[in-house]
N, C-alpha and C positions, 0 to 999 in steps of 0.2 A: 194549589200548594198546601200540602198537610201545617197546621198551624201551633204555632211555637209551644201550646201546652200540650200538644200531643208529644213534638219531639221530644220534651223535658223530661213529661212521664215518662214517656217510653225507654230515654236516659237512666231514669233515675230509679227504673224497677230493673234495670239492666246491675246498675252499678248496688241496688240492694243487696243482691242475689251474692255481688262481686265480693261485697264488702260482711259479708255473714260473719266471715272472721278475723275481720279487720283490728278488731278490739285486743284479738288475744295472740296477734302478731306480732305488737312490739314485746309480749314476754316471751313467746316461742318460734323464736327467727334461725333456734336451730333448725327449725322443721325446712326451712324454705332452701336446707343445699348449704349453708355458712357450719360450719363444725364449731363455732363461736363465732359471733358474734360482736368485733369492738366498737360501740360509742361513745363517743364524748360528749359532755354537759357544758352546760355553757361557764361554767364556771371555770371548767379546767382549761377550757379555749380562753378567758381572760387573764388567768391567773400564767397560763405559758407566756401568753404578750406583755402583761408586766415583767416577768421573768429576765425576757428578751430584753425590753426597754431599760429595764434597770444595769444590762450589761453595754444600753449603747449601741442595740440591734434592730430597735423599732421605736416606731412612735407611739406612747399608750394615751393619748391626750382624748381619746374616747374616738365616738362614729358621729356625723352628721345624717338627718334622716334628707329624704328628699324633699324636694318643694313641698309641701303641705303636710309633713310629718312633725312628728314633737319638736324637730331642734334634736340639739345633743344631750344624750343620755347616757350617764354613767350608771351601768347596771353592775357596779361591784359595788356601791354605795345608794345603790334604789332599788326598792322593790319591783323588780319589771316582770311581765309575762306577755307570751305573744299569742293574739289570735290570729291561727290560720285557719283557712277554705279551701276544701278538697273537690274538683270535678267542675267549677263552673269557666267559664262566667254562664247564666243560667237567665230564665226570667225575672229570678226574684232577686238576679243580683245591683242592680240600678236601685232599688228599696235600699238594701243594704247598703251600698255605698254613700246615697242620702246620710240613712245612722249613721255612718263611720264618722262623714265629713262631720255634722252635727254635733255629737259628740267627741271631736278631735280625735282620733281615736285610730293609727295606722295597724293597716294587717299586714298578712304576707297572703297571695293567693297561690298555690299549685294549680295551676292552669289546664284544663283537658282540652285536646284538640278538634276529636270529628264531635261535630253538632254540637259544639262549645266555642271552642277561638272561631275558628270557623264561621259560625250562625251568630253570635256578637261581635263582635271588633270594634265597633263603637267603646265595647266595654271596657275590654283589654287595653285600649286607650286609654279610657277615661281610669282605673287603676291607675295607670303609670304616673297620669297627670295629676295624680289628688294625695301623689304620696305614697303608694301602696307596692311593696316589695309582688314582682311578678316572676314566679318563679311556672315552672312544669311539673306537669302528673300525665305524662306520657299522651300519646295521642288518641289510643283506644282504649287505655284504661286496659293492656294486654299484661297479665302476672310474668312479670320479666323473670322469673327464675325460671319458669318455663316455656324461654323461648330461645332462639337460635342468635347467637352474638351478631348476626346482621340485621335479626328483627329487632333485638334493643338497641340498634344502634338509630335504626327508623324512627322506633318507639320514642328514643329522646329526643334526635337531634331535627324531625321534624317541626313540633312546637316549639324549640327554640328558633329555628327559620323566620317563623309566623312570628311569634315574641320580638323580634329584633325590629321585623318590616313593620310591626304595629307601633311599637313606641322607641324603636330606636336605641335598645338597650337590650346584650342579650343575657339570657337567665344564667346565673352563676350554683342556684339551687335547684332541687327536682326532689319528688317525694314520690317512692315506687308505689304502684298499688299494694293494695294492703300493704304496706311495709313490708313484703317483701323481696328483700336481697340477696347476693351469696358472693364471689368473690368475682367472679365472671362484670355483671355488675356493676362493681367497684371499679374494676380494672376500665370499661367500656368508660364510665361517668369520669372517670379523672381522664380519659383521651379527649372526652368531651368538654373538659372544663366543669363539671358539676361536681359538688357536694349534693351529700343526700341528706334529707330532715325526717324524721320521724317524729314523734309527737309521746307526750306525758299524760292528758287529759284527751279521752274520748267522751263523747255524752251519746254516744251510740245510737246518734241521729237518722241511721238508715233503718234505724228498727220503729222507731213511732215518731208521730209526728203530734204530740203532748210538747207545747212550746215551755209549759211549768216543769215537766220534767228532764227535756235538754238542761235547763239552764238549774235546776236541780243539781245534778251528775255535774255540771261544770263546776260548779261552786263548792260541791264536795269534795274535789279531786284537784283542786287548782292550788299550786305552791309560789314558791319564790321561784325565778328560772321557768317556769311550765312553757310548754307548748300546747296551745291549745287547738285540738282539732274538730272542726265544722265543716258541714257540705252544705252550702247556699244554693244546694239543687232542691232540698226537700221542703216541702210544706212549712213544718213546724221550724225550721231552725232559725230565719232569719226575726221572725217578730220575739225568738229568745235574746236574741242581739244586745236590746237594749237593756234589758234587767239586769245580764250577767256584767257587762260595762258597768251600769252603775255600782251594782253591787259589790263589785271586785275593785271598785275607786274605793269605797267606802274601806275597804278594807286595806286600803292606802295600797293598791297597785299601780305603779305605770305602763298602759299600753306599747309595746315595741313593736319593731319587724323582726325577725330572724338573726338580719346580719348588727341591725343595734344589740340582739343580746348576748353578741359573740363578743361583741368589739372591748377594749379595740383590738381584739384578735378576729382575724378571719377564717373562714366556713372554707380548706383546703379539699379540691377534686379529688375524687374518690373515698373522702372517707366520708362517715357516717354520726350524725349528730342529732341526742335525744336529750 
């Protein structure tokens, strides 16, 4: 049996390759087949649901996280940002989830399926069970604008499947490769029930594995709102983990998941949220 740090690398020089222009996706997703491109912040997703509630059309009383997550967070009135993790669960990511727990601290994962959900499951459990939003990142990590509306139909609603039978909850979110998307898409993720996430902060983790300079690039690029995005496939990113948590505490942020920094409005299928 070929052994787990072999499949990882072999992973994760796969998904380097993938992810070359991962970075300059979320500003050029015209390229990806979208003639524009509309996202929404997490702002404008709370600010519609007080809207709403204020007319007597919703409840704005905030989000609950799950079992081992902060509790309730008001992020119109807290400084919140969310780390997320692209492509595992991995070897390194049982380390990471240690930190997480440790430092209180809930993420959101995009989940890949072959030689990920797959080859852990343990993990994708234990996720679920520590608090931690588990969402999808396809199963092959295949650039869905360049595939056939039956393959992204695979592409997503496979590791959703898997998602469900491992912890019993099935993903409401998905983050395309490289980010990107077009309307095709769109159209497939809201049949499916998903929302799409893109991300504010990259630390362009598939390009070095310099743990000072991940967490570098985070700390420079990190706002009020951010999403932060990490692959806990690579070498260097997961012993960044800790620094940038503290760091970003220090600078009075609170850690979220996704759906706490929407709330209390919610993350609707098929559209798209950066």
């Amino acid at each position: 049996m070929p052994s787990l740090t072999r499949k990882t690398t072999k992973t994760g020089t796969r998904l380097r390759v993938l992810a070359t222009f991962a970075a300059a996706a979320s500003l050029t997703l015209a390229l990806s087949g979208c003639t524009k491109l509309e996202t929404h912040s997490p702002s404008s997703v709370r600010n519609a649901a007080d809207a709403q509630a204020a007319d007597g059309k919703a409840d704005a009383s905030g989000t609950q996280a799950r079992a081992g997550g902060l509790g309730t967070v008001d992020c119109a009135h807290t400084k919140c940002i969310a780390l997320t993790f692209d492509a595992g669960p991995s070897e390194n990511s049982a380390r990471l989830l240690d930190i997480l727990k440790e430092k209180q601290v809930p993420a959101t994962f995009f989940l890949l399926g072959k030689r990920h959900i797959d080859t852990y499951p343990e993990l994708v459990r234990r996720m679920a069970d520590e608090g931690h939003e588990v969402a999808s990142h396809t199963w092959t990590h295949k650039i869905l604008t360049d595939a056939e509306p039956d393959e992204i139909r695979e592409e997503l609603e496979r590791p959703n499947k898997e998602i469900e039978r491992l912890t019993g909850e099935r993903p409401t979110l998905m983050r395309p490769p490289q980010g990107r998307t077009d309307d095709t898409v769109h159209d497939i993720s809201r049949e499916l029930g998903l929302a799409e996430v893109l991300w504010t902060v990259t630390a362009k983790d598939y390009k070095t594995n310099d743990s000072d300079l991940i967490t570098e690039r985070v700390l420079d690029q990190s706002s009020r709102d951010g999403i932060i995005l990490l692959h806990d496939i690579y070498d260097g990113t997961v012993p960044a983990v800790p620094g940038i948590i503290d760091a970003l505490k220090k600078r009075g942020y609170v850690f979220v998941t996704v759906p706490q920094l929407l709330a209390p409005g919610k993350a609707e299928p098929g559209k798209v949220y950066r």
